[in-house]
N, C-alpha and C positions, 0 to 999 in steps of 0.2 A: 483731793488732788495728790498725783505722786510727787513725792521728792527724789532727786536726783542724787543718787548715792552713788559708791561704787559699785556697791552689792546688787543693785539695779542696771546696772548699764551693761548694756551687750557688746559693744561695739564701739572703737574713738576711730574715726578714719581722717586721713587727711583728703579734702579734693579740692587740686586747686593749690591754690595758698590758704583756704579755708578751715578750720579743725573745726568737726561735726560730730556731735556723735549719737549712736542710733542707741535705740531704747523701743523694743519689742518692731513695729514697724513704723514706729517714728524717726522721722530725720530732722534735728534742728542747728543750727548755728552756735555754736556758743562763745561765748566773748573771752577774751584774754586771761583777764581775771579766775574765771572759775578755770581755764584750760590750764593755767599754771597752777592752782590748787587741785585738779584734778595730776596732772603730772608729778607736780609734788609729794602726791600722796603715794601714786604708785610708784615711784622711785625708791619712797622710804620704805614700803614695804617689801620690796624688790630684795629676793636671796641674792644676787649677782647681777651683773652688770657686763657687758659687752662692749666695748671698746674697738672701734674700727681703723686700722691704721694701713696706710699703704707700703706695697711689700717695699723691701729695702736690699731686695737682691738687683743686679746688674744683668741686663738682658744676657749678655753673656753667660753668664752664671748659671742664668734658667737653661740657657741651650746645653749647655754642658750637663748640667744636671739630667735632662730630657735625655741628653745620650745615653747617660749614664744607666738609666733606666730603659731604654731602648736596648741597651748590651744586656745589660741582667736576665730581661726580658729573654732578647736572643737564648744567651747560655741555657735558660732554667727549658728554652723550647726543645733544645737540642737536646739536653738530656732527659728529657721526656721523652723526646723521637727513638734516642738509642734505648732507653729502658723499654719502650713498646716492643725495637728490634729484636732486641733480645728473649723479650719471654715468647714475642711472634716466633723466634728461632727454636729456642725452646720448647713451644708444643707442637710446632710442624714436626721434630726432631722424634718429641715421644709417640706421636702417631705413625710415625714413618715406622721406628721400633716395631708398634703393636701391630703393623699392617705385617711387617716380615715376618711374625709371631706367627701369624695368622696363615699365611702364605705356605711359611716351611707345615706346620700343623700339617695343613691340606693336602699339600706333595707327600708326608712322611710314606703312606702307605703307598704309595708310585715309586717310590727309593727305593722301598725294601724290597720290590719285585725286580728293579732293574739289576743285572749283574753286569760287572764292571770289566 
């Protein structure tokens, strides 16, 4: 018969008010006794520990805060939009350039026939 170790057990669930815990696809009940030596055990073995406490900020606070980051937000959009505007401005700017490059090129020998 198996014995119930940690090293064997898969799974501690709570259902219910009940603590159950599974072991391959077994599901049995277990009584107070072993769940607090089972707890216990994992606790001491435990690197950390987690602590849950409720927040201590003022609803206020949070909304203010939410702004806060709602404005950030904004700024960081904006100047993402203008840095796009710009290098958008930027390469329209150098192709416009290279298109008149292009342009005069074409015309040059139309120029040099025309007299003024």
């Amino acid at each position: 018969m198996n014995t119930l170790t940690l090293a064997n057990l898969s799974l501690i669930l709570r259902i219910g008010g009940t603590l159950c815990v599974t072991q391959r696809s077994l599901m049995f009940p277990i009584s107070s006794t072993l769940k607090n030596s089972l707890m216990g055990s994992i606790q001491d073995s435990a690197d950390f520990a987690i602590k849950i406490h409720p927040p201590k900020q003022e609803t206020n606070e949070i909304l203010e805060d939410i702004d806060e980051i709602k404005s950030l937000e904004m700024k960081e959009l904006n100047y993402e939009m203008e840095d796009y505007a710009r290098a958008k401005q930027k390469m329209l700017n150098l192709h416009k350039r290279r298109i008149e490059q292009i342009v005069s090129k074409a015309f040059e020998p139309l120029h040099a026939t025309l007299v003024y």
